[in-house]
DSSP file (Angstrom, degrees, kcal/mol; ACC not computed):
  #  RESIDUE AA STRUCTURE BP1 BP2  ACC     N-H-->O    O-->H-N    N-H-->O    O-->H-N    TCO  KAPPA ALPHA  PHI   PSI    X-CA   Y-CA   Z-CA
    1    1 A X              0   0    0      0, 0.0     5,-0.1     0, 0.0     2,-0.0   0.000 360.0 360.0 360.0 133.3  147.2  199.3   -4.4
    2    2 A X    >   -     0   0    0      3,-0.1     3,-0.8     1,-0.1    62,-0.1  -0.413 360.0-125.0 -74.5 162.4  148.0  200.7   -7.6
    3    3 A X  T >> S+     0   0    0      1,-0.3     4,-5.5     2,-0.2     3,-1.8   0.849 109.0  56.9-105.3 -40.1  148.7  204.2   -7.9
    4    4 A X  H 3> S+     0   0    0      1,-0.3     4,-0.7     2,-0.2    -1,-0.3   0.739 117.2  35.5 -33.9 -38.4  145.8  204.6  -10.8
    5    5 A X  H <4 S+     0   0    0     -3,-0.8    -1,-0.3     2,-0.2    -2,-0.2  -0.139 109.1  60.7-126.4  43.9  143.0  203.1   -8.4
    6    6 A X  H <> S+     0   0    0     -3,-1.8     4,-1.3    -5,-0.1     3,-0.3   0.297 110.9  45.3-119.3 -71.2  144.4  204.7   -5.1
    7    7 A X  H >X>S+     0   0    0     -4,-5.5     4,-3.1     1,-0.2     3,-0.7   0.975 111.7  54.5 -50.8 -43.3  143.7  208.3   -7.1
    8    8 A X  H 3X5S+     0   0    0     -4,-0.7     4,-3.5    -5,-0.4    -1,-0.2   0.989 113.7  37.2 -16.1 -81.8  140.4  207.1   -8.2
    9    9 A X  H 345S+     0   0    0     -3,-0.3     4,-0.4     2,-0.2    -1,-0.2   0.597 106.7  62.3 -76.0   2.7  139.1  206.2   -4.9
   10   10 A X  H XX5S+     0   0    0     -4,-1.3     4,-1.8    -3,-0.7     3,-1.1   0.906 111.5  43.7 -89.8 -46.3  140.7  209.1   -3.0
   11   11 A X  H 3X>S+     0   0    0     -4,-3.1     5,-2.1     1,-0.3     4,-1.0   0.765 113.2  46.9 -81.1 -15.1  138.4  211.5   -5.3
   12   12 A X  H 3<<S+     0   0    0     -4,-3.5    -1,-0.3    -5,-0.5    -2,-0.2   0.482 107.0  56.3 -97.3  15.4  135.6  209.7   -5.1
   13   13 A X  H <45S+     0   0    0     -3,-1.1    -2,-0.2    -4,-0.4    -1,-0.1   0.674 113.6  47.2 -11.7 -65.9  136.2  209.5   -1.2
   14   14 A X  H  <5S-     0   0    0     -4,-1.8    -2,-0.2     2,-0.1    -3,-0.1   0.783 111.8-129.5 -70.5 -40.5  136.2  213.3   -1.7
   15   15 A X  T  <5 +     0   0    0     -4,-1.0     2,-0.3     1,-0.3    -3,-0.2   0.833  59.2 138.2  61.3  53.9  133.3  213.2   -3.6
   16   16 A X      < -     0   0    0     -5,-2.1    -1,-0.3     3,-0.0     2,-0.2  -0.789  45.8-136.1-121.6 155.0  134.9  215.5   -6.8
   17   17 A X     >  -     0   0    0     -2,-0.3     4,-1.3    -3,-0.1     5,-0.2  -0.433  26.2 -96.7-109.4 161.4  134.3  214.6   -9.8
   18   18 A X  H  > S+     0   0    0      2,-0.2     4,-2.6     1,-0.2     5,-0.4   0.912 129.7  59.4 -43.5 -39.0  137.2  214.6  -13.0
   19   19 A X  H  > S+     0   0    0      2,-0.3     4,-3.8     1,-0.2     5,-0.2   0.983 106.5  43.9 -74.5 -68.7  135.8  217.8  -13.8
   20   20 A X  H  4 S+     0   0    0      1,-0.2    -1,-0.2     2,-0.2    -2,-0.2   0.875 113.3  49.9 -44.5 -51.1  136.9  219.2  -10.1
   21   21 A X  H >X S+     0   0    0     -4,-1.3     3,-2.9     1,-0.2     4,-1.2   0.962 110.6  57.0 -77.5 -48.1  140.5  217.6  -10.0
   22   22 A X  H >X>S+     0   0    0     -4,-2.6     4,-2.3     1,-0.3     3,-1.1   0.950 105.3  39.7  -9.5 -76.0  141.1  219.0  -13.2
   23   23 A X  H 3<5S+     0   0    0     -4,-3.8    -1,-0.3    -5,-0.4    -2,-0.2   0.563 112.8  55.6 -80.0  18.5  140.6  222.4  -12.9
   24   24 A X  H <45S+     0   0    0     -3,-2.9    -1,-0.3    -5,-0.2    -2,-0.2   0.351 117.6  34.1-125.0   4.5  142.2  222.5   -9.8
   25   25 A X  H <<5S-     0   0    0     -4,-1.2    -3,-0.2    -3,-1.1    -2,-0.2   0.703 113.6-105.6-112.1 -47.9  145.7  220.7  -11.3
   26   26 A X  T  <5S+     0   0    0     -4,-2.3     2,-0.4    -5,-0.4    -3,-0.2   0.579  75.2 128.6 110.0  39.9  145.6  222.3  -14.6
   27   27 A X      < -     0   0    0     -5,-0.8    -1,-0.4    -6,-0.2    -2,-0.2  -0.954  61.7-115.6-142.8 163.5  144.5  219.5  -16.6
   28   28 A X    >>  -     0   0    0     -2,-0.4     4,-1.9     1,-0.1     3,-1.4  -0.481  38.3-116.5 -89.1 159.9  142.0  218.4  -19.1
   29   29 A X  H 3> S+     0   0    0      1,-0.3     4,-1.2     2,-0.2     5,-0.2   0.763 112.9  66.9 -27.9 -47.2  139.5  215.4  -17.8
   30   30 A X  H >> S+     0   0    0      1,-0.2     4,-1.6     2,-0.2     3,-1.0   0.889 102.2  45.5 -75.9 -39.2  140.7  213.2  -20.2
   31   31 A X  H <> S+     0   0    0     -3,-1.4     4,-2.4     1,-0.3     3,-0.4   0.902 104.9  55.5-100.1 -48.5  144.0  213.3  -18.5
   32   32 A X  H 3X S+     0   0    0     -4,-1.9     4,-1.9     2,-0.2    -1,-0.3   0.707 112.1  48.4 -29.9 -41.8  142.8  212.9  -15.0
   33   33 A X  H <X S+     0   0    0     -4,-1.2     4,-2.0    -3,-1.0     6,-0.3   0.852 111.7  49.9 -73.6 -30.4  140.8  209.3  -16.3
   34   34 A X  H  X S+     0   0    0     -4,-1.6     6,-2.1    -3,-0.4     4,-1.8   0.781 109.3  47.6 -99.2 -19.1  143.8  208.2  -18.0
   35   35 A X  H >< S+     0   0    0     -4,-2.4     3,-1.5    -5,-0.2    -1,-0.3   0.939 117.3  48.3 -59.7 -56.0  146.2  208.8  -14.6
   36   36 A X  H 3< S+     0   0    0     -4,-1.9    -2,-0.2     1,-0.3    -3,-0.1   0.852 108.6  54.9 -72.7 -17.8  143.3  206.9  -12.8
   37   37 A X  H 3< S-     0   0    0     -4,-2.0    -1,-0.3   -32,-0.0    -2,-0.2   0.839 108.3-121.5 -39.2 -59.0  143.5  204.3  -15.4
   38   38 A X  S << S+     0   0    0     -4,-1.8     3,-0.4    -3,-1.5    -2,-0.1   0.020  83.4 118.8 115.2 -26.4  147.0  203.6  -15.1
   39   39 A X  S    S+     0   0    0     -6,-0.3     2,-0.9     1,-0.2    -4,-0.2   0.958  82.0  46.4 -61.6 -23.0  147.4  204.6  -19.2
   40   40 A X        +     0   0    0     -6,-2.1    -1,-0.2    -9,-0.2    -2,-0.1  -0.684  63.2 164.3-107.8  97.0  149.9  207.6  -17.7
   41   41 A X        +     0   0    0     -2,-0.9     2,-1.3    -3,-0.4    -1,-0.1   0.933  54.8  69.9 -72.3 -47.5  152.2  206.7  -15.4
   42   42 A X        +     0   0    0     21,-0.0     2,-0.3    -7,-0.0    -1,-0.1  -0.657  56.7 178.8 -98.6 110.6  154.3  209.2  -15.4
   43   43 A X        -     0   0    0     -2,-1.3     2,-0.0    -3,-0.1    -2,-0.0  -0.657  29.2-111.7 -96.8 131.9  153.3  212.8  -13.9
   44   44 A X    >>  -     0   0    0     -2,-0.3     4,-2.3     1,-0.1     3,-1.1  -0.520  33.1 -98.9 -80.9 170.8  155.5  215.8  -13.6
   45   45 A X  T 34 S+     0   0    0      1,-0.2     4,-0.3     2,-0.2    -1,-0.1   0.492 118.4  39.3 -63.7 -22.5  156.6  217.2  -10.7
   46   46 A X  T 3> S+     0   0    0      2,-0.2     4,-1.0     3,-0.1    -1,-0.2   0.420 106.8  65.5-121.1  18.2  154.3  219.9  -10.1
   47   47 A X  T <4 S+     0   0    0     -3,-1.1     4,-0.4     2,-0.1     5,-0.4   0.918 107.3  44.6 -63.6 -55.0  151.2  217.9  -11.3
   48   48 A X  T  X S+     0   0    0     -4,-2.3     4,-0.8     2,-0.2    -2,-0.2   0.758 104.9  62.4 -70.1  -5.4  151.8  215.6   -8.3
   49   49 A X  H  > S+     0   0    0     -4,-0.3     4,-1.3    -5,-0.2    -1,-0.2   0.963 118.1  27.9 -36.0 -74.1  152.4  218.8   -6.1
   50   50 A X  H  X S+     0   0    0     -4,-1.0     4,-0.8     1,-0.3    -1,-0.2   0.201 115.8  56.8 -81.8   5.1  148.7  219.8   -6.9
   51   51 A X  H  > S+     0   0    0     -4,-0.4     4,-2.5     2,-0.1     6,-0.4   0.565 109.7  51.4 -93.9 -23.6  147.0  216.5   -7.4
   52   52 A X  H  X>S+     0   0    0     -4,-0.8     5,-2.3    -5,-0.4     4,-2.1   0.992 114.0  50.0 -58.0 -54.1  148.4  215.6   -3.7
   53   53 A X  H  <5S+     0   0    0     -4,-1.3    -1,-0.2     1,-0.2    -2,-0.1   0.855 105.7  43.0 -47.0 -55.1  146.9  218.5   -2.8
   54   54 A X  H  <5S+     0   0    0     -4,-0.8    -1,-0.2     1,-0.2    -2,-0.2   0.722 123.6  46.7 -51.2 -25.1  143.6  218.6   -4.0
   55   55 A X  H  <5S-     0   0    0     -4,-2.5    -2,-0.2    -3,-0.4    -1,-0.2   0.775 102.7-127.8 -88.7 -29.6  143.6  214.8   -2.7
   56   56 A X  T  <5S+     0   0    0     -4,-2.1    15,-0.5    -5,-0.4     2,-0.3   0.800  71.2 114.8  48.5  57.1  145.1  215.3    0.7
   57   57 A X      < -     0   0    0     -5,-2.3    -1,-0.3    -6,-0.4    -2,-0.2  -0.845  69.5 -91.2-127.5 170.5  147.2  213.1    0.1
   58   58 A X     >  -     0   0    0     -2,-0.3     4,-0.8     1,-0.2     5,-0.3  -0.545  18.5-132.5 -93.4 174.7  151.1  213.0   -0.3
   59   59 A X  T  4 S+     0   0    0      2,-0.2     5,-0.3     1,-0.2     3,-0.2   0.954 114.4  56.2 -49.4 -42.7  153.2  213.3   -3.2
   60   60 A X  T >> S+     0   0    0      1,-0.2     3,-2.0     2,-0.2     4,-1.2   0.982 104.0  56.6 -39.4 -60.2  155.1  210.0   -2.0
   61   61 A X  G >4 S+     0   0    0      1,-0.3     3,-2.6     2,-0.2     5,-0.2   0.835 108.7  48.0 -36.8 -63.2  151.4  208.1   -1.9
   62   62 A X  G 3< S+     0   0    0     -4,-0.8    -1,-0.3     1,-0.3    -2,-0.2   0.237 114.0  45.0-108.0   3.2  151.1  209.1   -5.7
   63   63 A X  G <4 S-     0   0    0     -3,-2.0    -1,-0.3    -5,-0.3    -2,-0.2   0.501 113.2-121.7-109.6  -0.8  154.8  207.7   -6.5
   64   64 A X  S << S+     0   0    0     -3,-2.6    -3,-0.2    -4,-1.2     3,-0.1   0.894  72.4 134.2  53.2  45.7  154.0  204.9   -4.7
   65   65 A X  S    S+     0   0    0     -5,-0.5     2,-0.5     1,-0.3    -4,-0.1   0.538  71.8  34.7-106.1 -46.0  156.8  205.2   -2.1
   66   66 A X        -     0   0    0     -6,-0.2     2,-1.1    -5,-0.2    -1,-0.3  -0.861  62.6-149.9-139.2 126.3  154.5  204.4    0.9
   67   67 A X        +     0   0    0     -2,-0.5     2,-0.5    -3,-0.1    -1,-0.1  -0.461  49.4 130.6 -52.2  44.9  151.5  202.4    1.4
   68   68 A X        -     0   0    0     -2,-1.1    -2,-0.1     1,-0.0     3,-0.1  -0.788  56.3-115.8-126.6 144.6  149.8  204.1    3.8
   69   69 A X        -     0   0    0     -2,-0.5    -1,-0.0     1,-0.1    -8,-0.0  -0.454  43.7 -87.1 -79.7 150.2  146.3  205.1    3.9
   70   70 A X        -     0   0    0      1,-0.1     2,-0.6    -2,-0.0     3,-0.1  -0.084  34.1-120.9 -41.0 154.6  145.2  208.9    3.9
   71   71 A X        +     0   0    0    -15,-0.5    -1,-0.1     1,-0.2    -3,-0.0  -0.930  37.2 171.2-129.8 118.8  144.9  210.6    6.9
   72   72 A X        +     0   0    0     -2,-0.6    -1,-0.2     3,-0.0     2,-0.1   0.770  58.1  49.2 -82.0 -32.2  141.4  211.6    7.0
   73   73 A X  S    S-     0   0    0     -3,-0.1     3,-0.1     1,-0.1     4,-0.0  -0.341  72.0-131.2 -99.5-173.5  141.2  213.0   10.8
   74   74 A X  S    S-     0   0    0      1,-0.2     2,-0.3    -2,-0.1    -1,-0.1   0.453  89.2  -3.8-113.3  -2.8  143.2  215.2   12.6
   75   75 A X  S  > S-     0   0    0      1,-0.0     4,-2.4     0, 0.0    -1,-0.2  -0.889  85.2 -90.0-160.0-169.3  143.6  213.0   15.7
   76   76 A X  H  > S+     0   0    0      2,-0.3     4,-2.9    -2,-0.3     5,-0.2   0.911 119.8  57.6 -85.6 -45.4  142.1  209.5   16.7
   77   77 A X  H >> S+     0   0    0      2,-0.2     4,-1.8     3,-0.1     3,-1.6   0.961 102.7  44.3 -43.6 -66.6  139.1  211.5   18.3
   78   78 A X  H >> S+     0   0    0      1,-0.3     4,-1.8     2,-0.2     3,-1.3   0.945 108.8  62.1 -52.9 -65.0  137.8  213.3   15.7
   79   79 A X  H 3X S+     0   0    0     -4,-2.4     4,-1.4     1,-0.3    -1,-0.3   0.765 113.6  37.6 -25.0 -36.3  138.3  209.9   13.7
   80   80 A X  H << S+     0   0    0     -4,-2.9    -1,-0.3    -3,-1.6    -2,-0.2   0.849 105.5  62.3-102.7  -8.7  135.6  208.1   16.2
   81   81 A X  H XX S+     0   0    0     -4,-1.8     3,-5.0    -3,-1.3     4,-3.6   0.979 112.0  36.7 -61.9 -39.5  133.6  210.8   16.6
   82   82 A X  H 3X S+     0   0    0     -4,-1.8     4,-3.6     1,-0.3     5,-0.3   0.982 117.4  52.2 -70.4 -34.5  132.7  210.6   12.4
   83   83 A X  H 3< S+     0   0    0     -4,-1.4    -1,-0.3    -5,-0.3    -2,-0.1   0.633 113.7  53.9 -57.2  -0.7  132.9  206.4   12.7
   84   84 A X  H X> S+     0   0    0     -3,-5.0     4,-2.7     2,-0.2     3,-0.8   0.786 112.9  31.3 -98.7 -61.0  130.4  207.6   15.5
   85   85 A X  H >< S+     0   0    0     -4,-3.6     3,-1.7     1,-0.3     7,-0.5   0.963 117.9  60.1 -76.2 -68.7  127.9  209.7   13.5
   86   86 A X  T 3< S+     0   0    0     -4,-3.6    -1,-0.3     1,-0.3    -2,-0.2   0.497 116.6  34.1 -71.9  -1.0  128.5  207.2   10.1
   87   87 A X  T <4 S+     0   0    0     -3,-0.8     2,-0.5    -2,-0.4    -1,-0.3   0.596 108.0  66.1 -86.8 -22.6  127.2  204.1   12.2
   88   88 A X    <X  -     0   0    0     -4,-2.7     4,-2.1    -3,-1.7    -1,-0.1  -0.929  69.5-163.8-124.0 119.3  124.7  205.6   14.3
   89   89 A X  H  > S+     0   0    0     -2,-0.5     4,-2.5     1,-0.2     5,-0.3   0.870  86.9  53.2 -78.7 -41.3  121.8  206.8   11.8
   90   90 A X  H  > S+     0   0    0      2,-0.2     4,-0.6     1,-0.2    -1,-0.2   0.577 113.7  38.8 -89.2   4.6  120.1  209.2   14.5
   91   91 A X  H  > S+     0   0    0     -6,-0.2     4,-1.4    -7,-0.2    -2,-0.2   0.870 108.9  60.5 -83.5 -52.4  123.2  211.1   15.3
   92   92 A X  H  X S+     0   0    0     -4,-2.1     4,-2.5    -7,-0.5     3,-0.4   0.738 116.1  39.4 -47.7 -45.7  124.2  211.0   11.4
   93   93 A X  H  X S+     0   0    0     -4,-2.5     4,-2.2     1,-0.3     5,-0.3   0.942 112.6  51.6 -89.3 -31.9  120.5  213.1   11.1
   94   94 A X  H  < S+     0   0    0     -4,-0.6    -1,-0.3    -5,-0.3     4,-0.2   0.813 114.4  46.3 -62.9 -12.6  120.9  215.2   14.1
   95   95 A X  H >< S+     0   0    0     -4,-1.4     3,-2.7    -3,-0.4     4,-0.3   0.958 114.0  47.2 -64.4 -71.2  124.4  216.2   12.7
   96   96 A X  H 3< S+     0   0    0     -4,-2.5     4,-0.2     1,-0.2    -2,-0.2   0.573 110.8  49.3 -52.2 -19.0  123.1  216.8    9.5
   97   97 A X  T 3< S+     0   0    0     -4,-2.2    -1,-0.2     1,-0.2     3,-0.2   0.618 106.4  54.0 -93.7  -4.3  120.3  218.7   10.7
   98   98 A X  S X  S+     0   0    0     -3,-2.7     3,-0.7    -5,-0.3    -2,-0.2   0.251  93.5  90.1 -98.7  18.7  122.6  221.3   13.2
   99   99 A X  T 3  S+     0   0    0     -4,-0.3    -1,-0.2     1,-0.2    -2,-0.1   0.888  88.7  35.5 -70.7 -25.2  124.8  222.1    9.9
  100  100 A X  T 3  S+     0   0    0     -4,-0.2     2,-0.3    -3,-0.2    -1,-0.2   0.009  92.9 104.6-133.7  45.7  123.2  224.6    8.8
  101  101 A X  S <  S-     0   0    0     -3,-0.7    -3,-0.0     1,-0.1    -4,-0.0  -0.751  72.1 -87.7-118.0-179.7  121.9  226.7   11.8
  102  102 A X     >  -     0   0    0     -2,-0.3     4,-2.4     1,-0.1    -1,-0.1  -0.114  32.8-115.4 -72.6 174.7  123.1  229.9   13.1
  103  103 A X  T  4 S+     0   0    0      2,-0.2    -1,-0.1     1,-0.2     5,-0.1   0.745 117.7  50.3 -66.4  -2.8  125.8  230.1   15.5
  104  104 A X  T  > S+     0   0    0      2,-0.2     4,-1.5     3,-0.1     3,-0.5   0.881 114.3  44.7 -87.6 -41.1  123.7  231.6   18.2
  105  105 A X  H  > S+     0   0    0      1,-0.2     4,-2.8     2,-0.2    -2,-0.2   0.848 106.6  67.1 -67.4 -31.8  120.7  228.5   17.7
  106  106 A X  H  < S+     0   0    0     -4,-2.4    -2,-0.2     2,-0.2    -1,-0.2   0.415 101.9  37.4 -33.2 -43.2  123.9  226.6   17.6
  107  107 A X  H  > S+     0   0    0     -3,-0.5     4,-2.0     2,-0.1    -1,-0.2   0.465 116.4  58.5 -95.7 -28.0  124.8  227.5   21.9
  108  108 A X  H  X S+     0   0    0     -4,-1.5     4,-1.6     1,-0.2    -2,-0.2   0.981 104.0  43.2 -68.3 -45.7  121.2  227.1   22.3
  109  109 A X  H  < S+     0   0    0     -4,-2.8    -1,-0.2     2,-0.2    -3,-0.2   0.729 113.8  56.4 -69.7 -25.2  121.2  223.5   21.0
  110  110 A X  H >> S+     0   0    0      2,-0.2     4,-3.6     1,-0.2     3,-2.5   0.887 104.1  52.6 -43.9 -52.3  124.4  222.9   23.1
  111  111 A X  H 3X S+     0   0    0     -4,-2.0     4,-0.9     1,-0.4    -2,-0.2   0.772 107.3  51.1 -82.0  -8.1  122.8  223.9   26.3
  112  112 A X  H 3X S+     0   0    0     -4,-1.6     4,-0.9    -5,-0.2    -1,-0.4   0.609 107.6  49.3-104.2  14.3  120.2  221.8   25.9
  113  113 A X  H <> S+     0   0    0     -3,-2.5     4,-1.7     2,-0.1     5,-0.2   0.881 114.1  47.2 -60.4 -68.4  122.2  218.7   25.2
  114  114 A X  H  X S+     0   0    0     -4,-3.6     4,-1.5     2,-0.3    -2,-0.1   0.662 113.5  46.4 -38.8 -29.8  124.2  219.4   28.2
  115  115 A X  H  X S+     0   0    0     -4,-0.9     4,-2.0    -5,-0.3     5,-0.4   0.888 111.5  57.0 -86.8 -50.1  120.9  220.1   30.5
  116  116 A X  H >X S+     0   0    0     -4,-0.9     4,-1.9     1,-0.2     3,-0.7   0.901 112.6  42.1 -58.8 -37.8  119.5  216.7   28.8
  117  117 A X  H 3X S+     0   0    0     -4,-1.7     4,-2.4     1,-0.2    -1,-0.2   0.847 108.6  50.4 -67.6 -38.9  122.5  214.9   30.2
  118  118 A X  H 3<>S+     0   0    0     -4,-1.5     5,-2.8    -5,-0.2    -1,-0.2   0.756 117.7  43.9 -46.2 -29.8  122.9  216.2   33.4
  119  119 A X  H X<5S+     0   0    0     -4,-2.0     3,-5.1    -3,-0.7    -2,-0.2   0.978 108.5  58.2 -81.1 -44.2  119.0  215.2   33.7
  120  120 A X  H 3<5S+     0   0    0     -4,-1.9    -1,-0.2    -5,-0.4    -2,-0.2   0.949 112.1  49.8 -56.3 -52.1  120.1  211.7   31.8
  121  121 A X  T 3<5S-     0   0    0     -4,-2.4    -1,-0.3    -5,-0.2    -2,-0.2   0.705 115.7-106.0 -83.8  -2.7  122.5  211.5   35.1
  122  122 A X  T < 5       0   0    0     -3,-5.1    -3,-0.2    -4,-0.2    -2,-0.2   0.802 360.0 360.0 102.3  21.7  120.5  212.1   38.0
  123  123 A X      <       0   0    0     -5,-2.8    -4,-0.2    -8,-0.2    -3,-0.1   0.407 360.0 360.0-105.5 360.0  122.3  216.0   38.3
């Protein structure tokens, strides 16, 4: 994959905008399009620090040193729970709807999973 349309997709992955990797490397917009372009190939050293960063990706990815895909999760679980909840539409809204309760409604909404499964099993 070229190195131009690996950063590309990484930030729109991310969902950030030029505007976002910009100000968080120190660079105008315009410069950011023309990396993802391919018209600048050549980055200094502590751009790709902080574009690696903002991306989570490494500096190597962004020299093109290793082909390897980002690593989104932080183990192989957490990687099938989210393939879980992005395939399955009614977890994806029952996720989206426990983001933004408190922590307290939060143990409540536990214990009644846990009591609905126990039931779900005959406990």
């Amino acid at each position: 994959m070229e190195i131009g349309t690996l950063l590309k997709n990484r930030r729109i992955d991310l969902g950030l905008t030029l505007k976002d990797i910009a100000d968080a490397v120190g660079v105008s917009e315009a410069t950011v399009s023309r990396w993802e372009s391919g018209e600048i190939a050549n980055m200094k050293r502590d751009k790709i620090a902080a574009l690696a960063k903002v991306l989570s990706i490494s500096p190597a990815s962004i020299m093109g040193w290793e082909e390897t895909s980002p690593k989104y999760y932080v183990n192989d679980e957490t990687a099938q729970i989210a393939q879980d909840i992005y395939e399955n539409k009614e977890l994806r809204a029952l996720f989206d709807a426990a983001r933004d309760i408190s922590p307290e409604d939060m143990k409540t909404l536990y214990s009644v999973a846990l009591a609905m499964k126990r039931k779900e099993r005959g406990e």
